[in-house]
C-alpha positions as CSV (number, residue, x, y, z in Angstrom):
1,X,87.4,95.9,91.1
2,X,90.4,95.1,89.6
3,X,90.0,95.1,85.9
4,X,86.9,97.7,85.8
5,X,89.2,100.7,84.9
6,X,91.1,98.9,82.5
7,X,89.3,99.5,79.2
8,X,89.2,103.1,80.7
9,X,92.4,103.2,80.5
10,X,93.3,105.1,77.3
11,X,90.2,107.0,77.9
12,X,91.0,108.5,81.6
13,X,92.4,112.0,80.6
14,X,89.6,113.0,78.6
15,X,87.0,111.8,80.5
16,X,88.7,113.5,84.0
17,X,90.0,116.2,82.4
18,X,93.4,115.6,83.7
19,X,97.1,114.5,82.2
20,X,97.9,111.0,81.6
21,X,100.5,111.5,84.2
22,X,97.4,112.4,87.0
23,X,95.7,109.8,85.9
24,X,97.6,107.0,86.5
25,X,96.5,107.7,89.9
26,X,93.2,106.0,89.1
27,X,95.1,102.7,89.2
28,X,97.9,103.3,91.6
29,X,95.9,104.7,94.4
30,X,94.0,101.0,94.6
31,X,97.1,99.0,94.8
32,X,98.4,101.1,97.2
33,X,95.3,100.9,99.6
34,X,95.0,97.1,99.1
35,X,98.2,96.0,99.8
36,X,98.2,98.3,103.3
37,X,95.0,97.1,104.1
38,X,95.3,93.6,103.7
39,X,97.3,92.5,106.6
40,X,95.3,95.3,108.5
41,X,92.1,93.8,107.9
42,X,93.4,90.5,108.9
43,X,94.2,91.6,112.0
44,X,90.8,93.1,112.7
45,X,89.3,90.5,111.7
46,X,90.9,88.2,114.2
47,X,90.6,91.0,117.3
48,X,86.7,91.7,116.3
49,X,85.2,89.3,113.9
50,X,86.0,88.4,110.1
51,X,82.2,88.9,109.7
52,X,82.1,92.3,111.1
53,X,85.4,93.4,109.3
54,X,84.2,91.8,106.0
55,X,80.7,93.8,106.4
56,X,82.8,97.2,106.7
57,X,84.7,96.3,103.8
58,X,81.7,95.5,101.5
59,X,80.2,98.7,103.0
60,X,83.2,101.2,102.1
61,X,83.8,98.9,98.8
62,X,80.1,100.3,98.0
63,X,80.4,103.6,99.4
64,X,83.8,104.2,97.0
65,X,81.9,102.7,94.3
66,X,79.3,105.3,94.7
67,X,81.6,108.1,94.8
68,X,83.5,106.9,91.5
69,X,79.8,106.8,89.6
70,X,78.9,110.7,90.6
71,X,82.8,111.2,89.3
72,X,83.5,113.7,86.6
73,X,87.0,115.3,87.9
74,X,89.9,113.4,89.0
75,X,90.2,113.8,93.0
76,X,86.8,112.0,93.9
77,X,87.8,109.0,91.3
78,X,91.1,108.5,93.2
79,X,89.3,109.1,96.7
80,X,86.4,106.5,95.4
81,X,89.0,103.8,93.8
82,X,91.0,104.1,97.3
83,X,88.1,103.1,99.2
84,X,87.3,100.4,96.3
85,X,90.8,99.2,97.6
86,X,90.1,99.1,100.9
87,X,87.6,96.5,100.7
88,X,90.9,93.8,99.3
89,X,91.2,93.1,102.6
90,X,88.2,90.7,102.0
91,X,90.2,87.7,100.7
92,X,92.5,87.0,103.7
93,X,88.8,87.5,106.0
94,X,87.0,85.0,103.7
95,X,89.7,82.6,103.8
96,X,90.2,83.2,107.5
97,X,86.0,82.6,107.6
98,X,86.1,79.3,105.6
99,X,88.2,77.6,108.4
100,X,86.5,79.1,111.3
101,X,83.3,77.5,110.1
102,X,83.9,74.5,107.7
103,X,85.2,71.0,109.2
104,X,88.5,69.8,108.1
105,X,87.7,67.3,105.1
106,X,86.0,70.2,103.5
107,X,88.9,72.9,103.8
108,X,90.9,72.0,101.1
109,X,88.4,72.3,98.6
110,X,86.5,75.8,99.8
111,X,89.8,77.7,99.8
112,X,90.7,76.6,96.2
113,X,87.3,77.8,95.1
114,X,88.0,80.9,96.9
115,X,91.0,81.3,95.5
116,X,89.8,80.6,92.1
117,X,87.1,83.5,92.5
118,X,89.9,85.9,92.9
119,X,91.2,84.8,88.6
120,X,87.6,84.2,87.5
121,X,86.3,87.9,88.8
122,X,89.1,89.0,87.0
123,X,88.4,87.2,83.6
124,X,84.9,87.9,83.9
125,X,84.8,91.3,84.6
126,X,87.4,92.3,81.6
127,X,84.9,91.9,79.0
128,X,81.7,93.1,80.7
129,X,83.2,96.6,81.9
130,X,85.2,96.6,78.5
131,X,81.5,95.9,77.1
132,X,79.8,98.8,79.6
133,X,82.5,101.1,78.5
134,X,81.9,100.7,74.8
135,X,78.2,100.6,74.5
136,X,76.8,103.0,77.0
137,X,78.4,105.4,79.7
138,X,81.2,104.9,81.5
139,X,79.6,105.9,85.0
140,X,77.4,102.1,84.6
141,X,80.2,100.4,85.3
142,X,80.4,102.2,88.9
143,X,76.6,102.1,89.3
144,X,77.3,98.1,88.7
145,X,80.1,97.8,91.0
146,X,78.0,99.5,94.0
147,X,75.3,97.1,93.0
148,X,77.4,94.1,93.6
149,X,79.2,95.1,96.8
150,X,75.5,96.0,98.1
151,X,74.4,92.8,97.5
152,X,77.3,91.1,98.6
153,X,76.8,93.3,102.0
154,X,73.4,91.9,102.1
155,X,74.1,88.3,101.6
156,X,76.8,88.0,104.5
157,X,74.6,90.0,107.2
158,X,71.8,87.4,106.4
159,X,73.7,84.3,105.1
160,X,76.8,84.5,107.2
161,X,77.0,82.8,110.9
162,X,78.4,85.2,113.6
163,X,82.2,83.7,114.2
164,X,82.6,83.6,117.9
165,X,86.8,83.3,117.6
166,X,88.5,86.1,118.8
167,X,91.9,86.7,119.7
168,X,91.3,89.7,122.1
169,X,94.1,92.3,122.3
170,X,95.4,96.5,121.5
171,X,95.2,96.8,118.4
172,X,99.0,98.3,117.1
173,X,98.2,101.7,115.5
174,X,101.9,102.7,115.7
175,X,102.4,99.3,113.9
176,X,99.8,99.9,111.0
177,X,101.0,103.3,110.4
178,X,104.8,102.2,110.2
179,X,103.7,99.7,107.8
180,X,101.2,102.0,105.6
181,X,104.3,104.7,105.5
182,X,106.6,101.4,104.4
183,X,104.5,100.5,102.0
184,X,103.6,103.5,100.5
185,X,107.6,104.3,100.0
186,X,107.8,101.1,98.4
187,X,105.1,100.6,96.2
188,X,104.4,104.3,94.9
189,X,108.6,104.6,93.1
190,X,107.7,100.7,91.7
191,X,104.4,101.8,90.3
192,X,105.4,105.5,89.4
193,X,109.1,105.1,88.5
194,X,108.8,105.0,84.6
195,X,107.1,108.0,84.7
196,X,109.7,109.7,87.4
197,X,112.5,108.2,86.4
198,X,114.1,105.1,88.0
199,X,117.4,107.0,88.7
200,X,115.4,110.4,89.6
201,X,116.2,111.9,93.1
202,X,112.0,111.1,94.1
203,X,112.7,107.5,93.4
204,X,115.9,106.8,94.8
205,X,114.2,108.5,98.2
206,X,111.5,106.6,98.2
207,X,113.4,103.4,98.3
208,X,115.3,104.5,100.3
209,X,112.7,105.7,102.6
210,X,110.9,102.6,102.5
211,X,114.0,100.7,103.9
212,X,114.3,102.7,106.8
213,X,110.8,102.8,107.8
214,X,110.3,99.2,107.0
215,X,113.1,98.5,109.6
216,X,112.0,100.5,112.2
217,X,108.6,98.7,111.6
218,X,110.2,95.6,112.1
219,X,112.2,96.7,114.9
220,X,108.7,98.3,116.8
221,X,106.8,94.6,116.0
222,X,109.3,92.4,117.5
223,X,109.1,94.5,121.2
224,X,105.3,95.2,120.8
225,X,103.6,93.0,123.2
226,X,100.4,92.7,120.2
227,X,102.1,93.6,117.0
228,X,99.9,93.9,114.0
229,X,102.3,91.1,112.2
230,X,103.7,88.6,114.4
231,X,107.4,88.4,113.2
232,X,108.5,85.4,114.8
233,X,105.7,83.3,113.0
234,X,106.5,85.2,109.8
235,X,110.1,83.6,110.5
236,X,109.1,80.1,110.2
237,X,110.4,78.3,107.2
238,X,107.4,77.5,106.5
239,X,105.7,80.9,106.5
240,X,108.7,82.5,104.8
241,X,109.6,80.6,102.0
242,X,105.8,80.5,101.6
243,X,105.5,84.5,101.2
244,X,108.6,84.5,99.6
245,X,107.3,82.1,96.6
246,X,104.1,84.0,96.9
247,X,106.0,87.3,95.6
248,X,107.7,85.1,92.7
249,X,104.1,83.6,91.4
250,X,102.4,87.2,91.6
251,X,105.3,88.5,89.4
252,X,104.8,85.9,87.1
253,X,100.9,86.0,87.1
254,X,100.8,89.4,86.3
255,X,102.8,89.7,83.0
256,X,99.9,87.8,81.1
257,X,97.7,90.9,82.4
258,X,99.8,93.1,80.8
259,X,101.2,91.4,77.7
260,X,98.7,89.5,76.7
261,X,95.7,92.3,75.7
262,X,98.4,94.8,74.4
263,X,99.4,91.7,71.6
264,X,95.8,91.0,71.1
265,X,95.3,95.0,70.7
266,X,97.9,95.2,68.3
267,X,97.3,96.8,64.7
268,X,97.4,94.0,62.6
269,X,100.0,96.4,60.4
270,X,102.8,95.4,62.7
271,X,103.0,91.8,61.2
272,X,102.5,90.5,64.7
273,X,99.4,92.1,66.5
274,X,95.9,90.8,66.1
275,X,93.8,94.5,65.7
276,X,91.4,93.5,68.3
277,X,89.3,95.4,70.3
278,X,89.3,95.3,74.1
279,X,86.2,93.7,74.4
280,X,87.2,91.1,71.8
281,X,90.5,90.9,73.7
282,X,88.5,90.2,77.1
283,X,86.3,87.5,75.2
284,X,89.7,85.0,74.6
285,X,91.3,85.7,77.7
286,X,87.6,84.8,79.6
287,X,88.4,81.3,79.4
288,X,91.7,81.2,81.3
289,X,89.3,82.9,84.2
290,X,86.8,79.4,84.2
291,X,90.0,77.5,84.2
292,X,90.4,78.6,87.2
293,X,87.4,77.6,88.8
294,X,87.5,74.5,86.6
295,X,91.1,73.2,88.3
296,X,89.9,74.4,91.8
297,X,88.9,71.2,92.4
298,X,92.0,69.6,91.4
299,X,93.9,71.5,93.3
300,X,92.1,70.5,96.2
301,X,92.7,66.7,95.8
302,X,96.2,67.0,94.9
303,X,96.7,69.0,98.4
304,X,95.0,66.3,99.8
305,X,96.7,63.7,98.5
306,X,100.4,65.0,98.1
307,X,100.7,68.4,100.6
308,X,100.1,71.9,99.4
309,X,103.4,72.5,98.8
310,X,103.3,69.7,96.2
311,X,100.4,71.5,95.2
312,X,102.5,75.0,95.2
313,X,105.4,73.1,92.8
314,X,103.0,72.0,90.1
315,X,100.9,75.2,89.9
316,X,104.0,77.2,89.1
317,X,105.7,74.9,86.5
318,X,102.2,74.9,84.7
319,X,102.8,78.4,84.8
320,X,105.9,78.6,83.4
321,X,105.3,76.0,80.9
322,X,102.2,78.4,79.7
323,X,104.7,81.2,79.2
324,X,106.6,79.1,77.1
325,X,104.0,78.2,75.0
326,X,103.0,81.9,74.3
327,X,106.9,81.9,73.5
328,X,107.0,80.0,70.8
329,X,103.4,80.0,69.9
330,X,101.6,83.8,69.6
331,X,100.8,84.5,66.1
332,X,97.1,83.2,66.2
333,X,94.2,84.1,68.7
334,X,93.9,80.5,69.7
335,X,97.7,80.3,70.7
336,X,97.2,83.1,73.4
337,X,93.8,81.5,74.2
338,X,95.3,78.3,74.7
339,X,98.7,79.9,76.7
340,X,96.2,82.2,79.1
341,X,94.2,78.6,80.3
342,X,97.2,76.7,81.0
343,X,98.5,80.1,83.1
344,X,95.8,80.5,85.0
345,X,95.3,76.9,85.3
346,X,98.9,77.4,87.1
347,X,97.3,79.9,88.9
348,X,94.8,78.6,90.0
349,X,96.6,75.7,91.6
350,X,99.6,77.9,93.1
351,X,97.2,80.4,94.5
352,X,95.2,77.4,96.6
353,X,98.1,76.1,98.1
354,X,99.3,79.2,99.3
355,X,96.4,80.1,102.5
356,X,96.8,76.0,103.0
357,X,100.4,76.0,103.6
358,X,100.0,79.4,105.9
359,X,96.8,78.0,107.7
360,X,99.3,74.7,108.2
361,X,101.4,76.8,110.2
362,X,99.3,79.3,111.8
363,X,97.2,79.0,115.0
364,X,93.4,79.5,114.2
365,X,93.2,82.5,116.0
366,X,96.1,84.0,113.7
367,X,94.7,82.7,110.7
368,X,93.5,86.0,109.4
369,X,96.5,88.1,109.9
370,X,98.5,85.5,108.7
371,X,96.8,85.4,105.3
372,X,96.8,88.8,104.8
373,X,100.5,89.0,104.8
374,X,100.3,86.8,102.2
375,X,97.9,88.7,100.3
376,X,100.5,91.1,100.6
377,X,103.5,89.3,99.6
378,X,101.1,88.7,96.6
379,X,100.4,92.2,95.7
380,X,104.5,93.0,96.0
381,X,104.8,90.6,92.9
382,X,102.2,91.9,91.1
383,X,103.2,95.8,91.7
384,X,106.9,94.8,90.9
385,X,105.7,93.1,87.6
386,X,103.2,95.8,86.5
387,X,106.5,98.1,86.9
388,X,109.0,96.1,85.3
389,X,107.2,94.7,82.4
390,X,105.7,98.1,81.8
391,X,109.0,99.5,81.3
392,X,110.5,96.5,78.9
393,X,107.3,96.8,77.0
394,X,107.4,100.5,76.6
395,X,111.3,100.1,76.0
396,X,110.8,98.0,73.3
397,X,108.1,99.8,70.9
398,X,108.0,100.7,67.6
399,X,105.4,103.8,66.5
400,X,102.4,103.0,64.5
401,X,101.2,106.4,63.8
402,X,101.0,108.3,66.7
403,X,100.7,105.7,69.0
404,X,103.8,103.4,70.5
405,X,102.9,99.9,70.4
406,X,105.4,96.9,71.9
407,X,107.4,95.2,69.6
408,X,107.3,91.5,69.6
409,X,110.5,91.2,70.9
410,X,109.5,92.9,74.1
411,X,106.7,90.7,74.5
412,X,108.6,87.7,74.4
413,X,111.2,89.7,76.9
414,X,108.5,89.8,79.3
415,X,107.3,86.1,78.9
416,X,110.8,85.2,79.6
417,X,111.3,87.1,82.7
418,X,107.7,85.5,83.9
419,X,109.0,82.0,83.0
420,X,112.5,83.1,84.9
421,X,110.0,84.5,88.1
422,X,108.3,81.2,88.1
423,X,111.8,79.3,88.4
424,X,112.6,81.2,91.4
425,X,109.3,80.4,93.0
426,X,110.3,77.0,92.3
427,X,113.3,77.3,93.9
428,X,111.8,79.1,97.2
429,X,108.8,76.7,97.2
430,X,111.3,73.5,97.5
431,X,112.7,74.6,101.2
432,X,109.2,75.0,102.0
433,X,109.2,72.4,105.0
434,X,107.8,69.0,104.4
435,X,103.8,68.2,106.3
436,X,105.6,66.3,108.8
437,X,108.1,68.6,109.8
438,X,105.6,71.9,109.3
439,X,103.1,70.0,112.0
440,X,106.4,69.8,114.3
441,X,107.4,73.3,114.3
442,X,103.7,74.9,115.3
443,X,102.6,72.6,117.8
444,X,103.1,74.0,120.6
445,X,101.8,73.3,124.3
446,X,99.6,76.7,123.5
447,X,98.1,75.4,120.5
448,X,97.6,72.1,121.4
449,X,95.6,74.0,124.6
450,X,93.6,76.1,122.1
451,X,92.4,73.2,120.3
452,X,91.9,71.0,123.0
453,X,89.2,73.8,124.3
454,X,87.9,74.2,120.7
């Protein structure tokens, strides 16, 4: 769901009849839902049921997909791709799933498969949408999408055991809408701003906006007697420096996403760029995707042989190591090929650790909203980085004909600002609290209760 527009891209205007401008809103209108719903759904998930949550999201991830393939005009495609961003919340609720229902020894492994899903959906779905797009109409690629959410629907109502852990309670509407409203201030001037302006009156309000309202959030959550985001266990070192890193590694994950194609795209006239098409672009950056799955295993024993944050340490330093190499090595097809597997190989360790180290902290019964404020924290990074590494690759362009296309030195601008983002997630990651002292801090007399009775 992620990458299906994105051979659209260039294409969206004419084919909505709309301005560039409008149809942006294609792509910003998903990130926005799926970074409000992904603590949300966590929360329902853990008052009614992951299954039952992760069966609505399946059903209005179809339902959206639906609406986008009977699209012609822009306002159904940004109400379809909304409700395609509704269904995000599924990762936190799958993660949340795995350790309601697997024993311990198995943990580690399932969620760094499940994590690794996440880069390889991605990686595959690059190529075949780019594929779809070039070789027959552009509405197949919707058709496709509600295809696989319907199937998905049908194999977790039949496959899926009922999950009889609840945490019974109100669910915080005044909470959810403080945070929607937050979030929406915060994200839309980070994702829009190049286009408004990053010193226009709109931006600066929205910023500003967001502040406030993400205080008074904060301030509601903390005297709520069943807040949608339990604050005090966000607070934990361990929970904090966690999200905080988490922001930091999605920043850094998310300039290969944008670089990378664009240098692949490249006319070949700029001395630099490789000419390819976007399906040939998708076909060498598919690899990095099966990386991911390939080191899920890894990850796995490393986490259960050194700690997750261990686990956390090494993913990013492969990541920022695979930024250096496209640094100094990006002048053949094989270079980025080789730079996008040892990323996501990064990745793909950094993004297992994370549910590990929250699920270390967490009670079981908070397991789901806990992971969907990471999702979140996740989804910050990646919004930040689409924003600022859109504007130092547009920036630093050159014109080649009509058409502005990055110069080189703004590519290598934005793989120094992902190694710099991966540093800092270094940094956070390291007063990350040690097993021992992370098993201290949430044992409590409740806890050890709950399991006792479990």
């Amino acid at each position: 769901m992620q990458t299906i527009v994105v051979p659209l891209i260039p294409n969206l205007p004419a084919m909505l009849n709309t301005s560039a401008a409008d149809a942006s809103w294609v792509i910003t209108v998903t990130l926005l839902a799926g970074a409000i719903i992904t603590p949300i759904a966590g929360r329902l998930g853990d008052m009614l049921g992951k299954r039952l949550v992760l069966l609505l999201s399946l059903l209005i991830l179809t339902g959206g997909s639906i609406i986008c393939a009977l699209s012609d005009s822009l306002l159904p495609m940004v109400v379809g791709r909304g409700l395609q961003g509704l269904a995000m919340g599924a990762i936190p609720l799958g993660i949340g799933i795995l350790r309601d229902e697997l024993p311990r020894e198995k943990m580690g492994s399932a969620v760094a498969t499940m994590s690794a899903t996440m880069g390889v959906g991605g990686a595959i779905g690059l190529p075949a949408s780019a594929a779809v797009a070039q070789f027959a109409d552009w509405h197949t690629l919707f058709w496709g999408a509600a295809g696989l959410g319907a199937i998905s629907f049908a194999a977790v109502l039949f496959l899926l055991p009922r999950s009889t852990l609840r945490t019974p309670a109100r669910f915080d509407f005044l909470g959810a809408l403080g945070l929607a409203a937050g979030l929406v201030a915060l994200l839309l001037p980070i994702s829009k701003g190049s286009t408004w302006g990053w010193g226009s009156v709109l931006t600066l309000s929205c910023f500003a906006a967001a502040l406030v309202l993400l205080l008074l959030w904060g301030f509601h959550e903390r005297r709520t007697a069943s807040p949608l985001v339990d604050l005090r266990i966000s607070a934990r070192p361990s929970v904090l420096f966690t999200n905080f890193a988490s922001i930091a590694v999605g920043f850094s994950m998310y300039a290969m996403n944008l670089a990378f194609p664009q240098l692949l795209m490249a006319p070949a006239s700029t001395g630099y760029g490789m000419g390819l098409s976007m399906l040939q672009a998708g076909l060498v950056l598919t690899p990095g995707g099966l990386m991911m799955m390939a080191i899920s295993p890894v990850s796995a024993r490393l986490s259960a042989r050194s700690g997750p944050k261990i686990t956390l340490i090494t993913g990013t330093a492969v990541i920022g190591a695979g930024y250096v190499l496209a640094l100094v090595l990006n002048s053949q097809m094989w270079h980025l090929a080789l730079a996008s597997m040892v990323i996501c190989g990064g990745i793909g360790l950094a993004y297992a650790a994370m549910p590990a180290l929250i699920m270390g902290a967490v009670d079981q019964r908070e397991t789901g909203a806990a992971n969907g404020l990471n999702a979140l924290m996740r989804s910050v990074g990646t919004a930040v980085s689409a924003a600022v590494t859109g504007v130092v690759l547009a920036s630093m362009s050159i014109m080649v004909g009509k058409v502005p296309v990055p110069t080189m030195a703004g590519f290598q601008m934005s793989f120094i600002l992902a190694i710099a983002s991966a540093l800092v997630a270094i940094i956070l990651a390291l007063f990350i609290p040690r097993a021992g002292k992370l098993s201290r801090v949430s044992t409590s007399p409740k806890r050890a209760s709950v399991s006792a009775k479990i």
